[in-house]
LOKE-996658 format. One record per atom (N, C-alpha, C, O): residue in one letter; x, y, z; atom name; chain; residue number from 1. Coordinates in steps of 0.1 Angstrom, whole numbers, plus 5000, padded with zeros to 4 digits. Layout:
BEGIN
+------+------+------+------+------+------+-----+
| code |   xx |   yy |   zz | site | unit | pos |
+------+------+------+------+------+------+-----+
|    A |    X |    Y |    Z |   CA |    A | NUM |
...
+------+------+------+------+------+------+-----+
//
This chain:
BEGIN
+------+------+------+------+------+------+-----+
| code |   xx |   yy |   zz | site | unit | pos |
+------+------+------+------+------+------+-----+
|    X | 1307 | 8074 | 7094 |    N |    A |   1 |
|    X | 1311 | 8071 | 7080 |   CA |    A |   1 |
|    X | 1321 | 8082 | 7075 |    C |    A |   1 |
|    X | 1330 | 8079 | 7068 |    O |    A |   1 |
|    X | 1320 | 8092 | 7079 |    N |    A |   2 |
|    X | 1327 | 8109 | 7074 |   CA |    A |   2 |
|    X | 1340 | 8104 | 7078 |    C |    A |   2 |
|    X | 1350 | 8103 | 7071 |    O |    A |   2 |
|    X | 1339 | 8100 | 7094 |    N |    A |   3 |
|    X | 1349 | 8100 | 7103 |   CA |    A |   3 |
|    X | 1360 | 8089 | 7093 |    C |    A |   3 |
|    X | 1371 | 8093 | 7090 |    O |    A |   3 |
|    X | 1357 | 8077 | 7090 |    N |    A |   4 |
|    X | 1365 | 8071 | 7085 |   CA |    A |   4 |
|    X | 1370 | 8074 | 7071 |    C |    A |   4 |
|    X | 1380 | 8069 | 7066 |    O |    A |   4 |
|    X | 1362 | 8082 | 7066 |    N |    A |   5 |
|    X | 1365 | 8082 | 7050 |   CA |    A |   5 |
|    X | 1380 | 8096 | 7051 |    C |    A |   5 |
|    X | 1391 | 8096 | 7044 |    O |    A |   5 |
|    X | 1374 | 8106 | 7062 |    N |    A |   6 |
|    X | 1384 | 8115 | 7064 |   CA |    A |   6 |
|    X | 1400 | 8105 | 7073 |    C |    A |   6 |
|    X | 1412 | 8110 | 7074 |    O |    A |   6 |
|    X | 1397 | 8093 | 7077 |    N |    A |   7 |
|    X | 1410 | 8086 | 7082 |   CA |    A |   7 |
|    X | 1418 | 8084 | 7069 |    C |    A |   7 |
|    X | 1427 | 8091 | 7065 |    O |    A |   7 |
|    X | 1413 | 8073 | 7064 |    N |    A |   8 |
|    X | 1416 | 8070 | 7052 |   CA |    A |   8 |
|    X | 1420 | 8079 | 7042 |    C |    A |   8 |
|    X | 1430 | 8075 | 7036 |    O |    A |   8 |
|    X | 1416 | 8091 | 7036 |    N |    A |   9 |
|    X | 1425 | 8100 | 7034 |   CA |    A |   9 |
|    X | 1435 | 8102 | 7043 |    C |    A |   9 |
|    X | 1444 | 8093 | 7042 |    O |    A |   9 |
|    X | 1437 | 8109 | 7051 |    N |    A |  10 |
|    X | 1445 | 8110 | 7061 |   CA |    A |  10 |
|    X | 1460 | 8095 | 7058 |    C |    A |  10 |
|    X | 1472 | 8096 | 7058 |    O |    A |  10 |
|    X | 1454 | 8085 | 7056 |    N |    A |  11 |
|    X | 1464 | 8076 | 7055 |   CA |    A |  11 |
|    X | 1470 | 8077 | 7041 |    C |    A |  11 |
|    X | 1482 | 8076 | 7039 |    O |    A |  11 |
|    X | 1462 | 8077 | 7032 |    N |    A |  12 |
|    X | 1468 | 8082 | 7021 |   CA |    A |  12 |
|    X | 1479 | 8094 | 7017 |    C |    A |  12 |
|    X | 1489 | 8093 | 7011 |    O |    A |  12 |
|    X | 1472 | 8105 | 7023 |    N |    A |  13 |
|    X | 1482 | 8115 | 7021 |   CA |    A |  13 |
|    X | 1495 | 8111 | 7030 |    C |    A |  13 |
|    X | 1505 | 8116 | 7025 |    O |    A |  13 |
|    X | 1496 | 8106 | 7040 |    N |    A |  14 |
|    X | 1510 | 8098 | 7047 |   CA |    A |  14 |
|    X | 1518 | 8090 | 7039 |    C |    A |  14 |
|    X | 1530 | 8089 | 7038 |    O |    A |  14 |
|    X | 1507 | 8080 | 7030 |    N |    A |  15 |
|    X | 1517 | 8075 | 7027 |   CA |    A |  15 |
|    X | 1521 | 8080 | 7014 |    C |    A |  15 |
|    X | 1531 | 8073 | 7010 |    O |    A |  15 |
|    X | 1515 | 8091 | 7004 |    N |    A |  16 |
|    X | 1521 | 8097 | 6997 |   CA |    A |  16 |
|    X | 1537 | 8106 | 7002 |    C |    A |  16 |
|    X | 1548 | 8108 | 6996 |    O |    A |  16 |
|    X | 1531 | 8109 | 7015 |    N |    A |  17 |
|    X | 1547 | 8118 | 7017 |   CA |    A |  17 |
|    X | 1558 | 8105 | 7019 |    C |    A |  17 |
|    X | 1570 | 8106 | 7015 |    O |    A |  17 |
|    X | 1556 | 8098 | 7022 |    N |    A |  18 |
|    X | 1561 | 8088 | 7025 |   CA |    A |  18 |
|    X | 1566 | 8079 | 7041 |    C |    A |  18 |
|    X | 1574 | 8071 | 7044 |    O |    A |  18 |
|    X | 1555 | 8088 | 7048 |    N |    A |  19 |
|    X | 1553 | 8078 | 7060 |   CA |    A |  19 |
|    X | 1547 | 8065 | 7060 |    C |    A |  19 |
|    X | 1542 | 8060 | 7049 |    O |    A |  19 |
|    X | 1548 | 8058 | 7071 |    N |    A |  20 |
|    X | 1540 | 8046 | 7071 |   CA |    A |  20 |
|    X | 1523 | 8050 | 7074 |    C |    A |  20 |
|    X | 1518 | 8061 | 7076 |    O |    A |  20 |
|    X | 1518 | 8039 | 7072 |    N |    A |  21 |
|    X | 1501 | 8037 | 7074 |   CA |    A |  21 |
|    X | 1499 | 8042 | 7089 |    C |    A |  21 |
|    X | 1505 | 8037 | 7098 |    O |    A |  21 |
|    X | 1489 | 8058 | 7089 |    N |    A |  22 |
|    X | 1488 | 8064 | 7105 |   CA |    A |  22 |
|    X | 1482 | 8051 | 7113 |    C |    A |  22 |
|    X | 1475 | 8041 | 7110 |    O |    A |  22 |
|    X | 1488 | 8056 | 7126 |    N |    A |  23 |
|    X | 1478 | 8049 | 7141 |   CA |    A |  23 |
|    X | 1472 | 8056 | 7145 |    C |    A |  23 |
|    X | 1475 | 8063 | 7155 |    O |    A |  23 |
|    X | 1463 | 8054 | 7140 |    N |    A |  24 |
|    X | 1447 | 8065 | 7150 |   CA |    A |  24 |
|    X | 1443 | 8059 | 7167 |    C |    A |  24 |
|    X | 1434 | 8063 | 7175 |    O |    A |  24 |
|    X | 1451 | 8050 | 7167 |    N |    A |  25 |
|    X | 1445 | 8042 | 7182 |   CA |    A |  25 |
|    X | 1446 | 8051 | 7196 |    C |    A |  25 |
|    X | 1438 | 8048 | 7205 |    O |    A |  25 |
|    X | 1454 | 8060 | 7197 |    N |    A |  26 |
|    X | 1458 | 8069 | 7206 |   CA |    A |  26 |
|    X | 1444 | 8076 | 7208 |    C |    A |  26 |
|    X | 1441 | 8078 | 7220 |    O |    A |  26 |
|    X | 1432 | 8079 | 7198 |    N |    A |  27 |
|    X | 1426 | 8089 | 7194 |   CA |    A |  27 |
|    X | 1413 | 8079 | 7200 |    C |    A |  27 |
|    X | 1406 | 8072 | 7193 |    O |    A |  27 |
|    X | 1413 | 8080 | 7217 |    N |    A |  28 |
|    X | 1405 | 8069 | 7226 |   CA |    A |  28 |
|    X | 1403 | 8078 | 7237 |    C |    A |  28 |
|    X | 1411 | 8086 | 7242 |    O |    A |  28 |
|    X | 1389 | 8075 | 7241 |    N |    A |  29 |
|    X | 1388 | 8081 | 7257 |   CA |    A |  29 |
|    X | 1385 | 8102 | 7255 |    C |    A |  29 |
|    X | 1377 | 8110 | 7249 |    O |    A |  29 |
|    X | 1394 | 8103 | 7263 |    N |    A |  30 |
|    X | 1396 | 8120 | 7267 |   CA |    A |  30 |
|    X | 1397 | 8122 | 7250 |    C |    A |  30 |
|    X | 1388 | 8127 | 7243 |    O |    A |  30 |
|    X | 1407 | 8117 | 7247 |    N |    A |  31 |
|    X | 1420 | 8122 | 7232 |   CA |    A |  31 |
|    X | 1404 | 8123 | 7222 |    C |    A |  31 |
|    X | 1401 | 8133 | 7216 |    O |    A |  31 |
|    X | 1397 | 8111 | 7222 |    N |    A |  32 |
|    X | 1386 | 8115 | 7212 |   CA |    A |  32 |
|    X | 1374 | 8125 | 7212 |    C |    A |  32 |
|    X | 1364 | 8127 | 7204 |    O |    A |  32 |
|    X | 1376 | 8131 | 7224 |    N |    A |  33 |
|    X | 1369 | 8142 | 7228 |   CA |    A |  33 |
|    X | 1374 | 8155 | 7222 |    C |    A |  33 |
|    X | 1368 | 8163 | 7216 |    O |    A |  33 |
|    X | 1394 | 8156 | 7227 |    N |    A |  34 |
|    X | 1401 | 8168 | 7220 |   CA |    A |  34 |
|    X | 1399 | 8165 | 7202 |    C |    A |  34 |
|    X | 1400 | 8175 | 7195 |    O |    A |  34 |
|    X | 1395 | 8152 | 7196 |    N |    A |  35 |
|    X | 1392 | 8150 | 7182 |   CA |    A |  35 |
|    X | 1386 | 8159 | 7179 |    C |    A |  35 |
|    X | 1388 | 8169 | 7172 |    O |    A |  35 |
|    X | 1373 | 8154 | 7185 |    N |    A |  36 |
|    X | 1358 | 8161 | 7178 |   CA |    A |  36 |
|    X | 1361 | 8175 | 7177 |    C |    A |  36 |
|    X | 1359 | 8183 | 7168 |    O |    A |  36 |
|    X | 1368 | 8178 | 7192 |    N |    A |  37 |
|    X | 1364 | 8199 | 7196 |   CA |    A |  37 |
|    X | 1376 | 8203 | 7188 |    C |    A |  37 |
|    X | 1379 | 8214 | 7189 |    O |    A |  37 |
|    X | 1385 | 8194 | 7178 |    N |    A |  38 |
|    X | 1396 | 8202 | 7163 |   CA |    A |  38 |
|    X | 1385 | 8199 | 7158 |    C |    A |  38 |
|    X | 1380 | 8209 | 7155 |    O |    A |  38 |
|    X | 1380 | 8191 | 7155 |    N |    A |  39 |
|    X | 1369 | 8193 | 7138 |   CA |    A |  39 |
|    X | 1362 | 8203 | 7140 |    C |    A |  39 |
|    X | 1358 | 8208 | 7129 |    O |    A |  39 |
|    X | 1357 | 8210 | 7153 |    N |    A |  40 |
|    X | 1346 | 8217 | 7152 |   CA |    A |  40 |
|    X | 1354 | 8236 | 7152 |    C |    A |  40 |
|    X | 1350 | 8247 | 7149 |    O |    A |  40 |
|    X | 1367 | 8230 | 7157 |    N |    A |  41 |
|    X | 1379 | 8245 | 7153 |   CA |    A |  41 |
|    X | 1379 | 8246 | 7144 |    C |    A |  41 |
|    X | 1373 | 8256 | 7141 |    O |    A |  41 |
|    X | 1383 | 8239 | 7133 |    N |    A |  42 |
|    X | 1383 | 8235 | 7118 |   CA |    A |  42 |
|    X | 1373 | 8238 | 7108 |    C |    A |  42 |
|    X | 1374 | 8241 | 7096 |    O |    A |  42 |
|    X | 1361 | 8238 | 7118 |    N |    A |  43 |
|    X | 1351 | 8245 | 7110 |   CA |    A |  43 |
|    X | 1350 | 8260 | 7113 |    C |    A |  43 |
|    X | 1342 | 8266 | 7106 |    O |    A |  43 |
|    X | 1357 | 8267 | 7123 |    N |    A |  44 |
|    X | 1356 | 8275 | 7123 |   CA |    A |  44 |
|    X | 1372 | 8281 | 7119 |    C |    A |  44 |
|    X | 1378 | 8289 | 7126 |    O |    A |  44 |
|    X | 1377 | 8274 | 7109 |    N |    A |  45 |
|    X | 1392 | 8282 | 7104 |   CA |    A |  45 |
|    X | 1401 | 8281 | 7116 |    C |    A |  45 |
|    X | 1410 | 8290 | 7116 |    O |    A |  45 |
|    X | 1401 | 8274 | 7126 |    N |    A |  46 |
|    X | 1415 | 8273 | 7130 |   CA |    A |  46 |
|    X | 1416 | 8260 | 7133 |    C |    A |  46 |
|    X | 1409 | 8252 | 7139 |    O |    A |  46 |
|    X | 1429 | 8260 | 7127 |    N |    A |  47 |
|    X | 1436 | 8244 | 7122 |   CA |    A |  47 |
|    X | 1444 | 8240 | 7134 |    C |    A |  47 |
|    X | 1447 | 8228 | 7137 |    O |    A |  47 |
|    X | 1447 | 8250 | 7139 |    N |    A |  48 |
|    X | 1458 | 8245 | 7153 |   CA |    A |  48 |
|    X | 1453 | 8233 | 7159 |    C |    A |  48 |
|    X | 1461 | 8224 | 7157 |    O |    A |  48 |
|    X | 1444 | 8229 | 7164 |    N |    A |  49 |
|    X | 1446 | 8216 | 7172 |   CA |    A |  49 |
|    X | 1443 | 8206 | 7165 |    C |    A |  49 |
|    X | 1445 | 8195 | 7170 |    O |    A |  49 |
|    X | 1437 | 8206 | 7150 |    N |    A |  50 |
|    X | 1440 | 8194 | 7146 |   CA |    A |  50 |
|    X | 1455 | 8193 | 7138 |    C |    A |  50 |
|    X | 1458 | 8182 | 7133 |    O |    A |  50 |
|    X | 1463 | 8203 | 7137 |    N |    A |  51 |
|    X | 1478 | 8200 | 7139 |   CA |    A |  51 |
|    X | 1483 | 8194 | 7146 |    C |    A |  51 |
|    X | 1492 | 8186 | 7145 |    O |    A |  51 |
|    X | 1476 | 8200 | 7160 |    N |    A |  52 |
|    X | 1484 | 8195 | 7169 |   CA |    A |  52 |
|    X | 1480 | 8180 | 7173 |    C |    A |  52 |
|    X | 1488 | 8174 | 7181 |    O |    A |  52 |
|    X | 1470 | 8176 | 7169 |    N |    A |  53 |
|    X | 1466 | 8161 | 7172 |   CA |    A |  53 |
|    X | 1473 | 8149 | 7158 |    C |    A |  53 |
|    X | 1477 | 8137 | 7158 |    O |    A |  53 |
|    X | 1473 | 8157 | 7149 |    N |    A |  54 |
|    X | 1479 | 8152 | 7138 |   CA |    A |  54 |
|    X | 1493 | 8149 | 7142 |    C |    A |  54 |
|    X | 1499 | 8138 | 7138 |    O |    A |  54 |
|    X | 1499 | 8157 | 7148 |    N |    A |  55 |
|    X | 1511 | 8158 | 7150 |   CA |    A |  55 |
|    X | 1519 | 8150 | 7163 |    C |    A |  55 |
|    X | 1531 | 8148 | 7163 |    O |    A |  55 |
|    X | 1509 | 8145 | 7172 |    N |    A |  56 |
|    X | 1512 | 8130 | 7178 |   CA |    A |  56 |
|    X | 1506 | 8118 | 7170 |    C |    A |  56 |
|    X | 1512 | 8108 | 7172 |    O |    A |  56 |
|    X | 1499 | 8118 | 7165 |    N |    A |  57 |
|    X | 1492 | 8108 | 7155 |   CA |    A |  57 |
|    X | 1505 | 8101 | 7148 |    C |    A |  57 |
|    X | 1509 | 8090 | 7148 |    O |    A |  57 |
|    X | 1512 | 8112 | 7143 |    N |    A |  58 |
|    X | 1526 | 8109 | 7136 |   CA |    A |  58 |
|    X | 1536 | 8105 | 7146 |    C |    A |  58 |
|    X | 1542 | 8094 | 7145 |    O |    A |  58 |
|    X | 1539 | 8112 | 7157 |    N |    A |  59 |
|    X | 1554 | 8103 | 7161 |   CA |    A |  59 |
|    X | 1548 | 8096 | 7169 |    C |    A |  59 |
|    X | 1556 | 8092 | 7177 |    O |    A |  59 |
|    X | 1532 | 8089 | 7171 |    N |    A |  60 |
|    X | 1532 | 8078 | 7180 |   CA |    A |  60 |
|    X | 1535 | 8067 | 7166 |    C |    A |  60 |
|    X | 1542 | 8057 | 7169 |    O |    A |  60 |
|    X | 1529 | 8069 | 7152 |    N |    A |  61 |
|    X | 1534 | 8062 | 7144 |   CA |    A |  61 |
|    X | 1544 | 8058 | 7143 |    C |    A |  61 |
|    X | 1546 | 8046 | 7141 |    O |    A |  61 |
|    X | 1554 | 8066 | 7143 |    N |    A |  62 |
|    X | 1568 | 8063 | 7143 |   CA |    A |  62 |
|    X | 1573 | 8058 | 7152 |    C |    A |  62 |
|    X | 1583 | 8050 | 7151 |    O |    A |  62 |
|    X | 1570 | 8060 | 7161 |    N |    A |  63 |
|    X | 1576 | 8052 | 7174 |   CA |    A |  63 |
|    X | 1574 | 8040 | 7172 |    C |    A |  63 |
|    X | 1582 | 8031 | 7174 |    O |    A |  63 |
|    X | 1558 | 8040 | 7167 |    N |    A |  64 |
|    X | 1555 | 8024 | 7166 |   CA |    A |  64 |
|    X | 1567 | 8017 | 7157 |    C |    A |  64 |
|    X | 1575 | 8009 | 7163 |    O |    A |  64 |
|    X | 1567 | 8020 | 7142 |    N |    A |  65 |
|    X | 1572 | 8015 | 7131 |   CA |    A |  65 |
|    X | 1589 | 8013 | 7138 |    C |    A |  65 |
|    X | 1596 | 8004 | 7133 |    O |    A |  65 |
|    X | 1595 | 8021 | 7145 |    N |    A |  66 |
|    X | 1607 | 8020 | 7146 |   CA |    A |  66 |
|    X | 1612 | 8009 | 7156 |    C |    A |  66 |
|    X | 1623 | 8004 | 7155 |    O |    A |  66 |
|    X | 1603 | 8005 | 7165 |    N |    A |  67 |
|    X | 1605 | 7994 | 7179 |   CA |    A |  67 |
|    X | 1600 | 7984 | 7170 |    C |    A |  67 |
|    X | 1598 | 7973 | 7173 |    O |    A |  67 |
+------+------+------+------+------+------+-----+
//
């Protein structure tokens, strides 16, 4: 339930900056494993890898929206 309610923010603040609606679908298999072990960085104050997961999150978006 956390998990989605933090998506859903997540899609909001995108589309306040003015991206399109995220694609979390990437975030499958291995990739939902590197998920969990950023939230658990995150709780310990380093943001680096869910930057860095956030940050394909976005250009697989865009990739999407632009083809």
């Amino acid at each position: 339930m956390l998990n989605m309610i933090a998506r859903l923010l997540s899609v909001l603040m995108a589309l306040q900056a003015g991206l399109p609606p995220l694609d979390f679908s990437a975030i499958q298999g291995e990739k939902r494993e590197e998920y969990f072990a950023a939230i658990r960085a995150g709780m310990d104050m380093n943001y680096q890898p869910m930057k860095e997961i956030f940050a394909e999150v976005i250009d697989q978006t865009l990739k999407i929206c632009d083809s």
